[in-house]
C-alpha positions as CSV (number, residue, x, y, z in Angstrom):
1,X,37.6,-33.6,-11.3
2,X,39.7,-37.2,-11.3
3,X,42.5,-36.5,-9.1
4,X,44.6,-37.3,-11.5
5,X,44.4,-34.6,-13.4
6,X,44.9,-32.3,-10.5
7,X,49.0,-31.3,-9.3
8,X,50.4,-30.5,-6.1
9,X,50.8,-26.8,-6.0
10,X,52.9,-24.6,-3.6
11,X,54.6,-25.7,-0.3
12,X,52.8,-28.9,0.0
13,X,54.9,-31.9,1.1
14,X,55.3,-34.9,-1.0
15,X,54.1,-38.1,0.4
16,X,56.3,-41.0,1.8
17,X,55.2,-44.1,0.2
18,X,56.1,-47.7,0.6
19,X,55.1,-50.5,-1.6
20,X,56.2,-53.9,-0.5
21,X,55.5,-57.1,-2.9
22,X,56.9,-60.0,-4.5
23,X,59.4,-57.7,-7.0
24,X,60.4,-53.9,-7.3
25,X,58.9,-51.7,-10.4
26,X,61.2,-52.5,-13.0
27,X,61.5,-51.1,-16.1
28,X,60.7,-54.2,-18.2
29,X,58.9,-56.3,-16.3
30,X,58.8,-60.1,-16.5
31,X,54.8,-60.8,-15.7
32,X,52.0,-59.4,-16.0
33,X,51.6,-58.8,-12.2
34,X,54.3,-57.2,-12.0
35,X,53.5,-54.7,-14.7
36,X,50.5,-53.6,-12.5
37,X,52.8,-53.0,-9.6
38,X,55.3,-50.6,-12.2
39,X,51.9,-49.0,-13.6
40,X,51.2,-48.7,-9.6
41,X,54.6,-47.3,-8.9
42,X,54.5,-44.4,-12.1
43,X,51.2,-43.3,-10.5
44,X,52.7,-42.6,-7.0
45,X,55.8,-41.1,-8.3
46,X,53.3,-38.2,-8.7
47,X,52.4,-37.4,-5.5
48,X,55.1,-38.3,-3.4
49,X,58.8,-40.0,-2.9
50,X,58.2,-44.0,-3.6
51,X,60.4,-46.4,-1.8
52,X,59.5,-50.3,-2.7
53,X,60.5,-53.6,-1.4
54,X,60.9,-56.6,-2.1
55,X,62.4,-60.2,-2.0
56,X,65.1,-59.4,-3.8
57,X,66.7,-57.7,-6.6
58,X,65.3,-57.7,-9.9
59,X,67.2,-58.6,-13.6
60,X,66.1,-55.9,-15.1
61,X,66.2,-51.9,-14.1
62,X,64.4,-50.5,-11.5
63,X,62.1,-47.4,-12.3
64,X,63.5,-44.4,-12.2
65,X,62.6,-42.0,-9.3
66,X,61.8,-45.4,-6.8
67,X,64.3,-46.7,-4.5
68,X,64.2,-50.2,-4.3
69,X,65.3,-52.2,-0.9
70,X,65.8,-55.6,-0.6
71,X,65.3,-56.8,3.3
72,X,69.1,-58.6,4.6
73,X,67.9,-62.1,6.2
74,X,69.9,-61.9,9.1
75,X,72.9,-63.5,9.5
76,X,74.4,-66.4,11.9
77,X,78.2,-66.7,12.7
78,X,80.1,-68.5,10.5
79,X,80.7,-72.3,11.5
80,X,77.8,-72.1,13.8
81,X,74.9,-74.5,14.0
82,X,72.5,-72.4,12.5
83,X,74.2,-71.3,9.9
84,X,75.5,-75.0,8.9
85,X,72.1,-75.8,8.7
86,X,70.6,-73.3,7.6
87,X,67.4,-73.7,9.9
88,X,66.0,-70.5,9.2
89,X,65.6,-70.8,5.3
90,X,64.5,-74.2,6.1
91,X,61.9,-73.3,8.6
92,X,60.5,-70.6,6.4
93,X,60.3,-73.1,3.4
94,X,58.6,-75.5,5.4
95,X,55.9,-73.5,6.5
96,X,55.3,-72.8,3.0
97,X,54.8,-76.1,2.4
98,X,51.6,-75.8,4.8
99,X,50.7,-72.1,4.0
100,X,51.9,-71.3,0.4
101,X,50.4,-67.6,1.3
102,X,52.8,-66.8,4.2
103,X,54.2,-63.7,4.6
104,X,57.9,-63.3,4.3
105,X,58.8,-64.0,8.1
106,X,62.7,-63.4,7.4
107,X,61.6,-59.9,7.4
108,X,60.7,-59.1,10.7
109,X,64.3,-58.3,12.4
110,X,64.1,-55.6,9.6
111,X,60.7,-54.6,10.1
112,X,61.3,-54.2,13.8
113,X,64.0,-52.6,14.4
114,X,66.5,-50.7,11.6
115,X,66.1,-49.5,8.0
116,X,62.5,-51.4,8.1
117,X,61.4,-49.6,11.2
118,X,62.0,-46.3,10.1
119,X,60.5,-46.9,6.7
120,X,57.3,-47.5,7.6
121,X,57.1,-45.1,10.8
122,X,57.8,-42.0,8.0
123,X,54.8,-43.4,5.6
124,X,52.2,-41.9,4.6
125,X,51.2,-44.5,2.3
126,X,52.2,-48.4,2.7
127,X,50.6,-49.9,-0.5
128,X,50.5,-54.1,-0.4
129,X,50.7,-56.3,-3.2
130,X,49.7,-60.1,-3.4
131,X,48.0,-61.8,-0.1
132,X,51.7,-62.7,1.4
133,X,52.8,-58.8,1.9
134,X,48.9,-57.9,2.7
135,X,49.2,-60.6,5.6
136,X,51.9,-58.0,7.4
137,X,49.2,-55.3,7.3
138,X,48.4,-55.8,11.1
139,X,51.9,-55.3,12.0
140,X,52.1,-52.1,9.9
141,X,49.5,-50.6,11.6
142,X,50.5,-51.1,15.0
143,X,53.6,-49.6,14.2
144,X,51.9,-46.9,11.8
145,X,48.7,-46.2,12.9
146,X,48.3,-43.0,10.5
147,X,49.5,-44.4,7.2
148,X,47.2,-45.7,4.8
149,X,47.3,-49.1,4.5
150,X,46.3,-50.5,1.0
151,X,46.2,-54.1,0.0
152,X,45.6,-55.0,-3.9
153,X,44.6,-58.4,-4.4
154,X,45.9,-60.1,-7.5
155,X,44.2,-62.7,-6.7
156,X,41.9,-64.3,-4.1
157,X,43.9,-67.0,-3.0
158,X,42.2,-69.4,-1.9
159,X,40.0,-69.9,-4.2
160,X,42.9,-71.0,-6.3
161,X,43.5,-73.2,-3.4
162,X,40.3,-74.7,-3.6
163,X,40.6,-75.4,-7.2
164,X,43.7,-77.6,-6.6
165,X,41.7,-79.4,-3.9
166,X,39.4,-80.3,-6.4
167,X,41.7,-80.9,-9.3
168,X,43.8,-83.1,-7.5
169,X,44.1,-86.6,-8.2
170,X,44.9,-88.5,-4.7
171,X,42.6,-88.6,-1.2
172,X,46.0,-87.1,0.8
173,X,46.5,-84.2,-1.5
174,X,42.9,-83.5,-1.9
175,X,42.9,-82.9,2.3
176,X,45.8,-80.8,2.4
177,X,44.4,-78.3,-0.1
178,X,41.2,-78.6,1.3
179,X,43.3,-77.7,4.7
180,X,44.9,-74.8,2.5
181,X,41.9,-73.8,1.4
182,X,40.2,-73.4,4.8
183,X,43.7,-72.0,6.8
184,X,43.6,-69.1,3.8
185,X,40.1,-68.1,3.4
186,X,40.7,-67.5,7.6
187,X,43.4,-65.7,6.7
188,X,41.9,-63.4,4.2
189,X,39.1,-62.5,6.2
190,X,41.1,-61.7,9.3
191,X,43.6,-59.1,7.7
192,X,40.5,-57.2,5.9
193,X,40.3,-55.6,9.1
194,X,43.2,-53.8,9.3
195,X,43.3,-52.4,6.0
196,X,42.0,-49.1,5.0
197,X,41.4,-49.8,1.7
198,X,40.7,-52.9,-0.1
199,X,42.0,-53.7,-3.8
200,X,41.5,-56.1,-6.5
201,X,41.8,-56.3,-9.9
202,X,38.5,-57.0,-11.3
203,X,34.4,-57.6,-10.4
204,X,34.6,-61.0,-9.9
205,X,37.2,-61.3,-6.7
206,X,35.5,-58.0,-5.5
207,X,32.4,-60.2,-5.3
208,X,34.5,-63.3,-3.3
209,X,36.4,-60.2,-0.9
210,X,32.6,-59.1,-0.4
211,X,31.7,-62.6,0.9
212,X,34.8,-62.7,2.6
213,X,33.7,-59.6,4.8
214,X,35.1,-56.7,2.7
215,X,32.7,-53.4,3.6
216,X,34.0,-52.5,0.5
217,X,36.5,-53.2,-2.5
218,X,37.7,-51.1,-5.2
219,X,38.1,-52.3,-8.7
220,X,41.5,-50.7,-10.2
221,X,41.6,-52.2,-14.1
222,X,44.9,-52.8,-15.4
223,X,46.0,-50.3,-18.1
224,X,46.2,-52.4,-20.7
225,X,44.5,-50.5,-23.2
226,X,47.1,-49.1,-25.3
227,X,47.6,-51.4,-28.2
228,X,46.7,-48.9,-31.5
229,X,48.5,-51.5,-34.0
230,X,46.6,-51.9,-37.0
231,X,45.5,-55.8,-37.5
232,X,47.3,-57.0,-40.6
233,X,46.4,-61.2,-39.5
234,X,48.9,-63.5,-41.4
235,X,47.4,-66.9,-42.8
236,X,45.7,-69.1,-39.7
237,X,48.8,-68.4,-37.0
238,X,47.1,-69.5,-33.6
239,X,49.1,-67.3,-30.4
240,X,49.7,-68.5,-26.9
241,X,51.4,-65.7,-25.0
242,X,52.4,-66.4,-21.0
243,X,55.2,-66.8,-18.8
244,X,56.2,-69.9,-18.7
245,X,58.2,-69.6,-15.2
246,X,54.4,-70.5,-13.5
247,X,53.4,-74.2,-14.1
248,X,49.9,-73.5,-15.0
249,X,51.1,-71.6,-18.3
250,X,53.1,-74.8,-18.9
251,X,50.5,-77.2,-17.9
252,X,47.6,-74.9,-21.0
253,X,50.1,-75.2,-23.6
254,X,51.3,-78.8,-22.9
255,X,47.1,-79.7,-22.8
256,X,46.9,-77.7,-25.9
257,X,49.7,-79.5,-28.2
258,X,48.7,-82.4,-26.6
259,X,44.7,-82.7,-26.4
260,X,43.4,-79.8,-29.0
261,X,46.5,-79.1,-31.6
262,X,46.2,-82.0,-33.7
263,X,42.8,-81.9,-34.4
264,X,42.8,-78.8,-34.8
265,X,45.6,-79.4,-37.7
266,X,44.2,-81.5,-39.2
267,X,40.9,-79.5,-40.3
268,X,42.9,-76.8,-41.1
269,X,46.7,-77.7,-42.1
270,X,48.3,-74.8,-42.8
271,X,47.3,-73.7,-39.1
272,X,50.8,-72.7,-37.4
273,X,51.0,-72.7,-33.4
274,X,53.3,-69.8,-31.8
275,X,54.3,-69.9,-28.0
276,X,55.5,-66.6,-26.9
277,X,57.1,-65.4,-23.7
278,X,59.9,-66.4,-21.1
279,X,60.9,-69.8,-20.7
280,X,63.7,-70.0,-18.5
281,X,63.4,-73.4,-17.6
282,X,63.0,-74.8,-21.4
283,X,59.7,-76.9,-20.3
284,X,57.6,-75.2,-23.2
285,X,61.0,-75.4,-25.7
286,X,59.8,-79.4,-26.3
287,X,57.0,-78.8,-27.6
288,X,57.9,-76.9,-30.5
289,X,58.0,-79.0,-34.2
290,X,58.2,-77.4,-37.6
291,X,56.4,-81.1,-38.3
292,X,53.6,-79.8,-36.6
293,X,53.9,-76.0,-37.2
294,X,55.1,-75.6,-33.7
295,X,57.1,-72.6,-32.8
296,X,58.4,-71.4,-29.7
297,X,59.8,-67.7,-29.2
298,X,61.2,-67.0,-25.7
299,X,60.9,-63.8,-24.0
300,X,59.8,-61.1,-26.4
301,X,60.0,-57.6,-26.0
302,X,57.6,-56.1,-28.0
303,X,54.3,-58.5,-28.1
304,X,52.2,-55.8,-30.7
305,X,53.9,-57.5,-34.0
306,X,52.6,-60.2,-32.8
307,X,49.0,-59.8,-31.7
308,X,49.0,-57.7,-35.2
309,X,49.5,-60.8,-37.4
310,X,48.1,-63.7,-35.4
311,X,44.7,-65.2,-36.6
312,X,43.5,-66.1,-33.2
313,X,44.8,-65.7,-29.8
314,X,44.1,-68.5,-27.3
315,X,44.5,-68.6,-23.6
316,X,43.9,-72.5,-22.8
317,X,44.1,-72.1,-18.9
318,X,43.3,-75.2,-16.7
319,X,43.9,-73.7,-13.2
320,X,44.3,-70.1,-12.1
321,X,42.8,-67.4,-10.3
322,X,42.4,-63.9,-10.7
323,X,41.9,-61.8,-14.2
324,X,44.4,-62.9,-16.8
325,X,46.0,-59.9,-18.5
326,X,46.9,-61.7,-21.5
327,X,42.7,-61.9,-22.4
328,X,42.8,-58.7,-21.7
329,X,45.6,-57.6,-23.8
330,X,44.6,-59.6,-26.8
331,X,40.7,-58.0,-26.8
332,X,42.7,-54.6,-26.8
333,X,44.7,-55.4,-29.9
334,X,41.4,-56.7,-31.7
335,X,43.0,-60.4,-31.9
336,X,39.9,-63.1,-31.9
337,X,40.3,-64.8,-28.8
338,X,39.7,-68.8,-27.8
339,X,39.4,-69.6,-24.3
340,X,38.9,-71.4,-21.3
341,X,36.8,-70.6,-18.2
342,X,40.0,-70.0,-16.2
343,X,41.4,-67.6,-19.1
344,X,38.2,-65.4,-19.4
345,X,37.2,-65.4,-15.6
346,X,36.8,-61.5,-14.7
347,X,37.7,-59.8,-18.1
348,X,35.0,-57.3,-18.8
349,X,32.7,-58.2,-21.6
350,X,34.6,-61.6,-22.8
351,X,31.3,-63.4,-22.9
352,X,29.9,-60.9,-26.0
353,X,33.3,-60.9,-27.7
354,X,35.2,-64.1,-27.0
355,X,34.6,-67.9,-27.3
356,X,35.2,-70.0,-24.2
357,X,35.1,-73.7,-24.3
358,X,36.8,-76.4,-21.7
359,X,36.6,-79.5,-22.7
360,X,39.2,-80.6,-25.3
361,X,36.5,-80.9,-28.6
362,X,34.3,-78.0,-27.5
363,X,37.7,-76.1,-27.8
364,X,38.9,-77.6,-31.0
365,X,35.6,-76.6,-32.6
366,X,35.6,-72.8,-31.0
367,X,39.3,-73.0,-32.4
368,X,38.3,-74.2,-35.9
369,X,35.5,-72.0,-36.5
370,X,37.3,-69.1,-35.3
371,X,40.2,-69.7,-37.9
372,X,37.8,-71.0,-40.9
373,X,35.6,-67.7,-40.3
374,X,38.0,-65.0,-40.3
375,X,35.6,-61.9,-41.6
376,X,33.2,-62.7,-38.8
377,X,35.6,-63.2,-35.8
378,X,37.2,-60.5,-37.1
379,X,34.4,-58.3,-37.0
380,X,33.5,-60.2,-33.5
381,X,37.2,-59.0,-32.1
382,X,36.9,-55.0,-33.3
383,X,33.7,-54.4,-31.3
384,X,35.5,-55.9,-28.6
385,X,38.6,-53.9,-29.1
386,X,36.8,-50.7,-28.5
387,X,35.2,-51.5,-25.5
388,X,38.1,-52.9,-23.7
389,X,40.2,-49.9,-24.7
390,X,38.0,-47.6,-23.1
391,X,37.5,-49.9,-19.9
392,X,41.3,-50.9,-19.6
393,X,42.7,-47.2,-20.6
394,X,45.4,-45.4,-18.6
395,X,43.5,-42.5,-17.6
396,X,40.9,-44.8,-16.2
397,X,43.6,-46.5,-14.1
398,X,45.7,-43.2,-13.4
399,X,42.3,-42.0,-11.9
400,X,41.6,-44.9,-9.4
401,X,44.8,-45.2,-8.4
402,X,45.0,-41.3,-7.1
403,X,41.5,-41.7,-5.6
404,X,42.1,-44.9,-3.7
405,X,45.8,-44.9,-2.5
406,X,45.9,-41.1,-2.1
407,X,42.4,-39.6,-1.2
408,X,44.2,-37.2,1.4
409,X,45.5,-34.6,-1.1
410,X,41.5,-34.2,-2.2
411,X,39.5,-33.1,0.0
412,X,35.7,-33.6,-0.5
């Protein structure tokens, strides 16, 4: 029986869990990441009381039932030197600068002593999200030897790293990502160790955590497979959906208007482009012309309408790392989807369903056919759909999440 489908019965205690990660489970969250860590969050609610942490607070409202606690950074007297220069924020910034994956060092006053301290002596469950909170496993486990110490991977970082060493255009940057690259992957394969369960989000970073040293990884999908809209496609509308807060979202579309768009227009002219999702810094806002059938929505809340009437779905990734959960979402909602490499890396089947193309022509003509031949990449996209439904379902997730993060309560 998946423990999912099992309760707590009688006098049993409730677990204490602790999530710590880059945001708290909110109710509408802003990125895809951070819908896996509310997914995460609903799960646990289940079997015990869920206190997360984070940075700081979020925009949006928290999930109900967690408690959400934002670390203080500690404070310096007033007119003193350190607080007219505000060393420590600078100190912590600039070893980012060298180690983009560093944990959050202004936590450790709390961690040590306080609020922090007593949080993670009570857990039963500390549950870690993104390499930066992972990396404060070893410290959680000295203070905590009992708990369960999870850490999900979102991504292997550095082989992101290592793609920007070899994307980059000058001798000097190309060494310090190289340096990066080298500094993480130590890194990543020293805190393995001190986990007792190892995360990640799809088959192909299990693979790199295996060559890293992982005895053994766990595959949790995300539960994206919920989209039940019927496809009612509109004309030849092409959809980009990401959040445009992360320059590599930026960078895809900008190469897309840029180096594929017009081309792409031309064969077909009453092709229209949509750009949906946050844009709080207006960077993707430019690029939008009714010239050149170029619209851009900001944040939307519900994204169904949308997959439901777009012709094609694209996802024109140059750099990334991890699985993209806008491929994933798209093959769910049995939109046709155009790709590159980046985009499809780690989504389960892509290659039998999607096109994937990187260089600029190769991805106008994936773009083209898949617009000019609707009945077939139709046809192409509804296989697809029901095979990602089933792999990327929520009982499927609800399942893994029980087994991994709280085997405890099910005894072999």
């Amino acid at each position: 029986m998946c423990p999912a489908d099992m309760s707590l019965e009688g006098n049993v205690a409730l677990s204490h869990i602790v999530m710590m990660g880059g945001g708290l489970p909110q109710v509408d969250p802003p990125s895809a990441g951070m819908r896996y860590v509310r997914d995460v969050a609903r799960v646990h609610r289940r079997w015990g009381q869920v206190v997360a942490v984070a940075p700081s607070d979020p925009l949006g409202k928290v999930l109900e039932d967690v408690r959400g606690v934002v670390p203080p950074r500690r404070e310096h007297p007033a007119g003193s030197i350190l607080d007219r220069a505000e060393l420590p924020g600078r100190f912590e910034n600039a070893i980012r600068c060298l180690d983009p994956a560093a944990p959050p060092m202004h936590w450790l006053p709390w961690l040590l002593d306080g609020e922090g301290r007593r949080l993670i002596e009570q857990a039963d469950v500390i549950d870690l999200e993104w390499l930066e909170f992972i990396r404060l496993a070893p410290i959680l486990k000295r203070m905590n030897p009992h708990a369960r110490v999870v850490g999900t991977f979102h991504d292997v970082m550095s082989q992101l790293f290592s793609r920007r060493a070899d994307e980059t255009s000058t001798s000097a940057a190309r060494l310090r990502w190289k340096a990066i690259t080298a500094w993480t992957r130590m890194q990543e394969r020293a805190v393995l160790r001190h986990l007792d369960a190892v995360v990640t989000l799809n088959e192909k970073d299990s693979d790199l955590l295996r060559e890293l040293g992982a005895a053994d990884v766990e595959v949790i999908c995300p539960p994206l497979g919920i989209n039940e809209t019927a496809r009612e496609p509109e004309g030849h509308e092409v959809l980009v959906v990401g959040y445009y807060r992360r320059d590599v979202n930026v960078e895809g579309a900008q190469w897309l208007v840029e180096q594929v768009w017009p081309a792409v227009r031309a064969a077909v002219p009453d092709a229209t482009l949509t750009l949906a999702g946050g844009d709080p810094d207006d960077r993707v806002s430019a690029l939008a012309s009714s010239e050149n059938g170029i619209s851009v929505t900001g944040w939307v809340d519900d994204l169904d309408p949308l997959y439901a009437r777009a012709a094609v779905v694209v996802v024109p990734l140059l750099m990334g790392s991890g699985v993209k959960f806008k491929t994933i979402e798209a093959m769910c909602a049995g939109v046709p989807v155009v790709s590159t490499t980046i985009g499809a890396e780690g989504v389960h089947r892509f290659q039998d369903f999607g096109l994937v193309a990187d260089d600029p022509d190769d991805f106008v003509n994936a773009l083209i056919e898949t617009l000019t031949d609707g009945d077939r990449s139709e046809k192409r996209a509804a296989e697809g759909r029901v095979i990602s439904l089933d792999h990327y379902s929520w009982d499927s997730f609800e399942c893994k999440v029980a087994s991994v993060f709280h085997p405890q309560r099910f005894p072999e």
